[in-house]
SESE-381646 format. One record per residue (C-alpha): residue number from 1; x, y, z. Coordinates in steps of 0.5 Angstrom, whole numbers. Layout:
! residues N
{NUM, {X, Y, Z}}
...
END
This chain:
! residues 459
{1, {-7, -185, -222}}
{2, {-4, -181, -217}}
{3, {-9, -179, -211}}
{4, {-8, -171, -213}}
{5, {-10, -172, -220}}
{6, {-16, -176, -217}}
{7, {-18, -171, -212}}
{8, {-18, -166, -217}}
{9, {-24, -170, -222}}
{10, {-28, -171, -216}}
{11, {-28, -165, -213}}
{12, {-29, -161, -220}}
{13, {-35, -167, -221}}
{14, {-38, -166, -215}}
{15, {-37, -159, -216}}
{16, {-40, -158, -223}}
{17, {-46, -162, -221}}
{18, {-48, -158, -215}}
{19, {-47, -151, -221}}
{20, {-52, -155, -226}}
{21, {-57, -157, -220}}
{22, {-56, -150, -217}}
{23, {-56, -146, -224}}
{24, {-63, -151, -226}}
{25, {-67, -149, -220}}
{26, {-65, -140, -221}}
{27, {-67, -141, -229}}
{28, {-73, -143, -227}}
{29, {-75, -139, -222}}
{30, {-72, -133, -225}}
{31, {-75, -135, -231}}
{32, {-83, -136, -229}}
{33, {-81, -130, -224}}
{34, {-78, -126, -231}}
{35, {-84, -129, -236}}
{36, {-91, -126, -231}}
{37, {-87, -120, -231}}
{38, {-86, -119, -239}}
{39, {-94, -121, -239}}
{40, {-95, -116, -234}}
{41, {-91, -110, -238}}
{42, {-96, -113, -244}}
{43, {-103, -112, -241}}
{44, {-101, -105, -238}}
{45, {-99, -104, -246}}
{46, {-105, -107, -248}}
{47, {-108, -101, -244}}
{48, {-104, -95, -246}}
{49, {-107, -98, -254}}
{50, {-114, -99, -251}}
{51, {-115, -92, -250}}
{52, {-111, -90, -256}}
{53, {-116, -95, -260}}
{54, {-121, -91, -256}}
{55, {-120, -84, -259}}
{56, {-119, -86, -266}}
{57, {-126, -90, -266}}
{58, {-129, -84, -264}}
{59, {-125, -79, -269}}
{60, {-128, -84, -274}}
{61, {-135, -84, -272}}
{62, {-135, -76, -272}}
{63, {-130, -74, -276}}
{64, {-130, -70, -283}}
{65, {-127, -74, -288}}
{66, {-120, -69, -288}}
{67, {-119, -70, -281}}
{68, {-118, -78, -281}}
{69, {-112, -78, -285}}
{70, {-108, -73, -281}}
{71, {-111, -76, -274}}
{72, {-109, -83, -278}}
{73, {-101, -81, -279}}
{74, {-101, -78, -272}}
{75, {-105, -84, -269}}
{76, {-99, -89, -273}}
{77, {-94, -85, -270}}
{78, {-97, -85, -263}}
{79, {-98, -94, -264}}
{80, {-91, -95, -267}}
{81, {-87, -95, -260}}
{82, {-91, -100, -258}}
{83, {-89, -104, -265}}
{84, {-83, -108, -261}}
{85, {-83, -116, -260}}
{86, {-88, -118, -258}}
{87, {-93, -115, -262}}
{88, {-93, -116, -270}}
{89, {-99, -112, -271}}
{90, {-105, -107, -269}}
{91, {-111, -108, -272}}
{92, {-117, -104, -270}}
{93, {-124, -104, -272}}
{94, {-132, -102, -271}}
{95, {-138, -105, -268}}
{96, {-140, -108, -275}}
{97, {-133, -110, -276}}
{98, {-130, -105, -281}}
{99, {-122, -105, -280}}
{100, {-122, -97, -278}}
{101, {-114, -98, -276}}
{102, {-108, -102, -278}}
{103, {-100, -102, -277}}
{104, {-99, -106, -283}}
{105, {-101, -99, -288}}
{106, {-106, -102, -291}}
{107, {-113, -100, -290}}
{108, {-119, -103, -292}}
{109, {-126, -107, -291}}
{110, {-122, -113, -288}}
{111, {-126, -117, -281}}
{112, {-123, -119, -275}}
{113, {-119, -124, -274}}
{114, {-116, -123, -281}}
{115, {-109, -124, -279}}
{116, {-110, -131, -275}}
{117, {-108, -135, -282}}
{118, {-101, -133, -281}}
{119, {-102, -136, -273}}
{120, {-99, -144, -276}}
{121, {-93, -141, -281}}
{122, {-91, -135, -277}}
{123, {-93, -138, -269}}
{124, {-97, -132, -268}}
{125, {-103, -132, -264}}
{126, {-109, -126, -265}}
{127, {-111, -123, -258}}
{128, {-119, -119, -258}}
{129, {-120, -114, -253}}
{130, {-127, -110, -253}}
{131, {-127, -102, -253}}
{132, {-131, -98, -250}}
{133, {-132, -91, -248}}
{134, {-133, -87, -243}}
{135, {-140, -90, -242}}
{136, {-137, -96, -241}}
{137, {-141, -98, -248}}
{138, {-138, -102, -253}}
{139, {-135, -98, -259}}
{140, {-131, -104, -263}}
{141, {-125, -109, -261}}
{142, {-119, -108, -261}}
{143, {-114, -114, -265}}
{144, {-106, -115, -262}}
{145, {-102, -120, -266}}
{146, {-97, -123, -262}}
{147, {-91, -129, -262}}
{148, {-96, -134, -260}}
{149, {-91, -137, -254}}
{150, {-88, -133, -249}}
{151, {-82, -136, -248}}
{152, {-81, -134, -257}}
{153, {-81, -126, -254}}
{154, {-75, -122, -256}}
{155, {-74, -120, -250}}
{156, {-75, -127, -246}}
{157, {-71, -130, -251}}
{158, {-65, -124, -249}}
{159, {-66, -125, -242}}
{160, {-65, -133, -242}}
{161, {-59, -133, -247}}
{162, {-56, -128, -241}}
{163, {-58, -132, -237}}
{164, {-56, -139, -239}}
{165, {-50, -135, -241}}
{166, {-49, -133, -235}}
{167, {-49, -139, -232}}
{168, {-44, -142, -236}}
{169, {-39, -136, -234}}
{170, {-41, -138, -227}}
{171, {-39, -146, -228}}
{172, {-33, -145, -232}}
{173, {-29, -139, -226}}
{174, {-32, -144, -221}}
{175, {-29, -150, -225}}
{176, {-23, -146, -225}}
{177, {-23, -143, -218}}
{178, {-24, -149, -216}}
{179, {-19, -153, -220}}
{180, {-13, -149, -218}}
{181, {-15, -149, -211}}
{182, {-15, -157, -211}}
{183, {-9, -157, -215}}
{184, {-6, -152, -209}}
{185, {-9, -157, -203}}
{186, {-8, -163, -207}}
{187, {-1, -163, -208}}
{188, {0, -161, -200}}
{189, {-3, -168, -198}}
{190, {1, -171, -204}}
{191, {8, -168, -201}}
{192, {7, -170, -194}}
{193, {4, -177, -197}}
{194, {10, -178, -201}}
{195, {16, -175, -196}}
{196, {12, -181, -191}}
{197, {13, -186, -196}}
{198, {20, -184, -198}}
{199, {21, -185, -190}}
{200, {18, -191, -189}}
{201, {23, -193, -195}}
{202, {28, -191, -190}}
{203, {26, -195, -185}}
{204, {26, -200, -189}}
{205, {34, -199, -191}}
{206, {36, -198, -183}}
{207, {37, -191, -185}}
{208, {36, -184, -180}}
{209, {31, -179, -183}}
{210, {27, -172, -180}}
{211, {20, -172, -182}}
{212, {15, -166, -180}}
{213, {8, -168, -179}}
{214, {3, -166, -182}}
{215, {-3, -163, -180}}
{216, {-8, -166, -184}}
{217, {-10, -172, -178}}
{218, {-11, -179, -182}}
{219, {-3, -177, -185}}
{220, {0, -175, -179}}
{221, {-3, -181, -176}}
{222, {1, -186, -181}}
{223, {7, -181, -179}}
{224, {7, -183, -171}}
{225, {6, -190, -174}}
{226, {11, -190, -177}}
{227, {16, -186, -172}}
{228, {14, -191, -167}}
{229, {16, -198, -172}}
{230, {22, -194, -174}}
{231, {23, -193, -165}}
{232, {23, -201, -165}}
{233, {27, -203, -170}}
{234, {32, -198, -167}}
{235, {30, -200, -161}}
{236, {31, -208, -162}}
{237, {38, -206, -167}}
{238, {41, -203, -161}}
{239, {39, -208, -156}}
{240, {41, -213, -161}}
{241, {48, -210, -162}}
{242, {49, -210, -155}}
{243, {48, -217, -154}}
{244, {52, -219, -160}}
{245, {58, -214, -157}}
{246, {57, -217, -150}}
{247, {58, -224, -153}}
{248, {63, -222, -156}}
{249, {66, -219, -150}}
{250, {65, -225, -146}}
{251, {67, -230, -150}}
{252, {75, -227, -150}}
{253, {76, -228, -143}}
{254, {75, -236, -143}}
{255, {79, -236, -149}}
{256, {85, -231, -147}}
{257, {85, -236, -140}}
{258, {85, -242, -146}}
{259, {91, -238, -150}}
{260, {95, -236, -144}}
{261, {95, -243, -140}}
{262, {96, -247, -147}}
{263, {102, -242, -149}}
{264, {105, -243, -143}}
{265, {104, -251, -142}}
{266, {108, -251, -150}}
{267, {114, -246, -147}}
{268, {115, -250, -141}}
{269, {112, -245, -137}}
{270, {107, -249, -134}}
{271, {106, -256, -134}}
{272, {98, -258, -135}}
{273, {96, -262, -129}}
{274, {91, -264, -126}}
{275, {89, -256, -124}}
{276, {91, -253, -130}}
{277, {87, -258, -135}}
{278, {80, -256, -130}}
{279, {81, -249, -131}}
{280, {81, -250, -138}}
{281, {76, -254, -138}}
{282, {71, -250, -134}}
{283, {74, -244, -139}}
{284, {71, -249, -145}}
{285, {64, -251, -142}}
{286, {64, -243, -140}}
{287, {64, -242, -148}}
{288, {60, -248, -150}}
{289, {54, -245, -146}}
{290, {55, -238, -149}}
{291, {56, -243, -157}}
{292, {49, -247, -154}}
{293, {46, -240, -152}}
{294, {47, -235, -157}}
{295, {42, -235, -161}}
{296, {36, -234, -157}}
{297, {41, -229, -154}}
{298, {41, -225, -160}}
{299, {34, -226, -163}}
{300, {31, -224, -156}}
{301, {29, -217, -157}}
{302, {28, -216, -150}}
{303, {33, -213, -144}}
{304, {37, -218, -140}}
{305, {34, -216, -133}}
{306, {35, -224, -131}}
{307, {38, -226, -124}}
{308, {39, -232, -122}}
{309, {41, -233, -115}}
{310, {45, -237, -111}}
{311, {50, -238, -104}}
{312, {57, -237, -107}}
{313, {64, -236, -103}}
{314, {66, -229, -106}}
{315, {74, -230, -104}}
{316, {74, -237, -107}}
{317, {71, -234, -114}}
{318, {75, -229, -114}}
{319, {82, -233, -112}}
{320, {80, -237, -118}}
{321, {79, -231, -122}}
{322, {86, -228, -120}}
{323, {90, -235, -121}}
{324, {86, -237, -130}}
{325, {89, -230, -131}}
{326, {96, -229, -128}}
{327, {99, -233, -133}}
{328, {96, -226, -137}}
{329, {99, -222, -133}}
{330, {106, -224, -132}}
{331, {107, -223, -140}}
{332, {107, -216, -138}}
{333, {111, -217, -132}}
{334, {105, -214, -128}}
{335, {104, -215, -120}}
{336, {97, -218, -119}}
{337, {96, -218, -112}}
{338, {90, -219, -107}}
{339, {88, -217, -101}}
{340, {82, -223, -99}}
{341, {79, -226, -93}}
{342, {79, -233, -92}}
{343, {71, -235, -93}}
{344, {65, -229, -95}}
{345, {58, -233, -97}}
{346, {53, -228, -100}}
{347, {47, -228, -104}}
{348, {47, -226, -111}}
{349, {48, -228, -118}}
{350, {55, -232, -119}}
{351, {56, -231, -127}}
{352, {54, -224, -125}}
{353, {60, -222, -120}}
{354, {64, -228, -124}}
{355, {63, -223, -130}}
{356, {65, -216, -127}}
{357, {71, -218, -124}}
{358, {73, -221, -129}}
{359, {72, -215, -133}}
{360, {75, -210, -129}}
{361, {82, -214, -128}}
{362, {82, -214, -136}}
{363, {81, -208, -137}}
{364, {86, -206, -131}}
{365, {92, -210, -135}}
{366, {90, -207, -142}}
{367, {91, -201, -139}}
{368, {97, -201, -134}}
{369, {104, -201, -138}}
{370, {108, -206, -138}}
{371, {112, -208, -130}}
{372, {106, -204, -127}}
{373, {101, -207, -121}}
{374, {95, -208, -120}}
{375, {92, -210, -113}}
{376, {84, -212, -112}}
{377, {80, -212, -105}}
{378, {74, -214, -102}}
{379, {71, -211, -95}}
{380, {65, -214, -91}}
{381, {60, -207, -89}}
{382, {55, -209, -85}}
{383, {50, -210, -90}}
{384, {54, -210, -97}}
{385, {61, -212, -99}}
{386, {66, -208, -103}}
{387, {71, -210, -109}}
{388, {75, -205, -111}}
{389, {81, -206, -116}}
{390, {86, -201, -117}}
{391, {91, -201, -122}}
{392, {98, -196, -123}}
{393, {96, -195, -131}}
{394, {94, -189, -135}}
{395, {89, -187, -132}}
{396, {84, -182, -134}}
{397, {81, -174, -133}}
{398, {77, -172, -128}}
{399, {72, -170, -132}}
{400, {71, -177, -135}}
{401, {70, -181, -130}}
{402, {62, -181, -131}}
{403, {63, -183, -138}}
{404, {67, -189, -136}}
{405, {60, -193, -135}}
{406, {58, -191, -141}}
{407, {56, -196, -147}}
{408, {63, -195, -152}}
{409, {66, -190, -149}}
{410, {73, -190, -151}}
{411, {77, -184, -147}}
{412, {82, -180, -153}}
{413, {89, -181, -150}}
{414, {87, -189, -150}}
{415, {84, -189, -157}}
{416, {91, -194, -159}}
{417, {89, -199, -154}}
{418, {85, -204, -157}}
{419, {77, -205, -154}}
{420, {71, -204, -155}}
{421, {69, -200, -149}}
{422, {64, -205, -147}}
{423, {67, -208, -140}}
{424, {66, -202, -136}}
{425, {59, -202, -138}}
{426, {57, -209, -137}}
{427, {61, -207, -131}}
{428, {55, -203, -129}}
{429, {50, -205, -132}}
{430, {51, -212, -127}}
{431, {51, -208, -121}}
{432, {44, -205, -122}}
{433, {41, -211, -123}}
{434, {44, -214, -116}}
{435, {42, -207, -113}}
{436, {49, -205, -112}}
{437, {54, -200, -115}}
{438, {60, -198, -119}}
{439, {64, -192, -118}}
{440, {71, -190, -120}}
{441, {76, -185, -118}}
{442, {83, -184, -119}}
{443, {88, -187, -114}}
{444, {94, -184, -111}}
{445, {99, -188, -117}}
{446, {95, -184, -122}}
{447, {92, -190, -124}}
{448, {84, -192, -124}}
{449, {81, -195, -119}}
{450, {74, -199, -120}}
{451, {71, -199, -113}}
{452, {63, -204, -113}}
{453, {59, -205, -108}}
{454, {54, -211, -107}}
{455, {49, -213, -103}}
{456, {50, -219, -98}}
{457, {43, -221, -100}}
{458, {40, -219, -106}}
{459, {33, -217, -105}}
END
């Protein structure tokens, strides 16, 4: 069952009972209060009619035997308005129980009390009250037959079906109110629950969808739930990727330095000596510990924040950086030249630097047409050292200098040149864990220059 249909039912529930309870309680409150009020409106009549029995005792003493007849009509008449429920019958009679008066119409010698045999079949009950005169004597007894049980009376009866009809209106227009009402707040709670549910659909498909967050604090908490998860798995998705793509990019230096030396050894270009073939070899062991290492890599949701520092002799690495990549660049008869000094130790991470280098001097060949330059250098400052690359390529706008760093960026005029848009970022996100930079600038060919520096000591 859904949940509106539910809150529905309970609510209406709870409601119905709290009417029935709450309408029990009035009736009977308004019940006593209403019978003690009829009573007390039927002694003030037993009153009226006391003194009303009283003049025609009198007059039936005193008078001639002409006058009671037409004191007996007027006396019928004068008695008729209090002939309404609850009183049946008013009889009166003398000291020595002579039926002196009777609504009934039919005069004779009966005795009091006459009417108590109807009590049982018609549920009547006989009241007797004395009368007396002004002398406060006893003159005769005055006989009320009445509907024996209150509650029986017309007029109770009129009011307590008003009453309970009443309450059955009252019931049924909160039922309705209600309902509608609950209908109205329900179907709220069972769209935001069904548009946070169809969002969590979407996480799960690895879709990207808005949601607005409820008001209603319980829903709205399973929403920020949900939009931190959908936060995470994104988060671990891009991180993911990222390594995927900078795996995929590393490993196409080894194999494009592997290609261009076995290319060249088949063309006669070179001969694989003992050199060559220990440069093919670092190159295969470059890849089998990318191959031995790659499932960790991508599964590991984490950053890679890690440096491993070590003594490395930046000119020698970069010199054989220069020498696995020159057979690549003579296909495009582009000069590669270098501007090194004879030893320069530093403290840092060589796979690191290694990798950067790397990156750059790719990148400049991709883009640097063919039978063009290239030159990379290296500076000692006091604290650091610069390595700068500079190529006589396309180069790019001015205003896409910032965005060169960026994780896939591709400038529009170099969109037919192959890449993923990876090697500059790595470039620096390298850099800012060695505590160093990455900036470029466009150089005085028109072409691109890539200028990092790096710290001597890595903090």
């Amino acid at each position: 069952m859904k949940i509106k249909n539910q809150l529905i039912i309970i609510i209406i529930a709870i409601l119905s009972v709290g009417v029935l309870i709450q309408s029990f309680i009035a009736s009977k409150y308004i019940d006593n209060y209403f019978n003690s009020y009829i009573m007390q409106e039927y002694n003030q009549n037993i009153a009226r009619i006391s003194l009303i029995a009283q003049e025609i005792i009198a007059d039936k003493e005193s008078s001639s035997s002409s006058r009671p007849m037409m004191s007996q009509m007027a006396y019928r008449r004068t008695l008729s308005s209090y002939m309404s429920d609850p009183i049946v019958e008013i009889n009166i009679y003398s000291n020595q129980g002579r039926l002196l008066f009777t609504s009934s119409g039919a005069m004779g010698q009966g005795h009091m009390n006459s009417g108590n045999n109807q009590e049982d079949s018609l549920e009547l009950e006989a009241d007797i009250f004395d009368v007396s005169n002004d002398e406060n004597q006893k003159i005769g007894n005055l006989e009320i037959i009445r509907n024996k049980d209150v509650k029986n009376w017309q007029t109770s009866v009129l009011f307590n079906k008003a009453l309970y009809s009443g309450a059955a209106i009252a019931f049924i227009s909160v039922a309705i109110i209600a309902g509608l009402i609950i209908w109205i707040v329900s179907a709220k709670f069972s769209k935001q629950l069904i548009d946070t549910a169809y969002y969590a659909s979407k996480i799960e498909q690895d879709d990207q969808v808005d949601i607005a967050l409820s008001e209603t604090v319980e829903i709205k908490q399973i929403q920020l739930t949900l939009l931190n998860l959908a936060s995470r798995l994104k988060l671990k998705t891009k991180i993911r990727k990222e390594k995927a793509d900078k795996l995929s990019h590393e490993t196409r230096t080894p194999l494009t330095i592997l290609k261009s030396n076995i290319e060249a050894a088949i063309d006669e270009v070179i001969v694989l000596d003992e050199q060559n073939l220990n440069l093919c070899l670092e190159q295969i062991d470059t890849l089998s510990e990318m191959m031995t290492n790659i499932s960790d890599i991508i599964t590991d949701d984490s950053d890679d924040t890690s440096v491993e520092l070590s003594e490395l002799d930046l000119t020698k690495e970069i010199k054989n950086i220069i020498k696995s990549l020159s057979l690549q660049y003579s296909k495009k008869n582009i000069a590669l030249t270098s501007s090194l000094s004879n030893e320069l130790v530093i403290h840092s991470d060589k796979n690191k630097i290694n990798q950067s280098v790397y990156n750059l001097l790719t990148n400049a060949y991709k883009f640097t047409p063919y039978g063009g330059k290239v030159d990379i250098s290296v500076k000692k400052l006091d604290n650091s050292v610069t390595i700068e690359v500079a190529d006589s390529g396309m180069g790019v706008k001015q205003e896409e200098l910032d965005k060169i760093f960026t994780a896939y960026y591709r400038s529009n005029e170099h969109k037919e040149t192959q890449g993923d848009g990876l090697g500059l970022y790595i470039v620096s996100t390298n850099m800012v864990l060695l505590g160093g930079s990455a900036s470029a600038y466009i150089n005085e060919s028109k072409g691109l220059t890539v200028k990092l520096e790096i710290p001597l000591k890595h903090c």
